[in-house]
N, C-alpha and C positions, 0 to 999 in steps of 0.2 A: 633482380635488377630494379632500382630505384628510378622513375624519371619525375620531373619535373615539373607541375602544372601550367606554368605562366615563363617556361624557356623560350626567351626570344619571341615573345609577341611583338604582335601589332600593335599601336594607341590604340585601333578602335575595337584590339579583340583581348583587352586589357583594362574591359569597365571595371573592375570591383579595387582597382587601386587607384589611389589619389596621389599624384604628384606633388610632391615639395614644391613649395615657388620656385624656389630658385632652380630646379629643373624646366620648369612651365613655360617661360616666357621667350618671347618669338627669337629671341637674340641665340639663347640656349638651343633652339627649333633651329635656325640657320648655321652654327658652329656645326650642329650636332645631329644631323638630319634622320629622323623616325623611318624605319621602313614598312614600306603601306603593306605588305603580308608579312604574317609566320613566318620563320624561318623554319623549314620541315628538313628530315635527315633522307 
């Protein structure tokens, strides 16, 4: 069974990737709202 490193993180548990601009900005944050934990199974 394969899983995943970084399935369904959080922003703050998601440091080693850098967001595109155009994902980044408050406008993209309010359409698109980040959930504050992991999703776990």
């Amino acid at each position: 069974m394969q899983t995943e490193t970084y399935f369904l993180k959080s922003d703050q548990n998601f440091s080693s990737h850098i967001r595109d601009e155009n994902y980044a900005s408050e406008v993209f944050y309010q359409l698109y709202p980040m959930a504050d934990q992991d999703y776990s199974c």
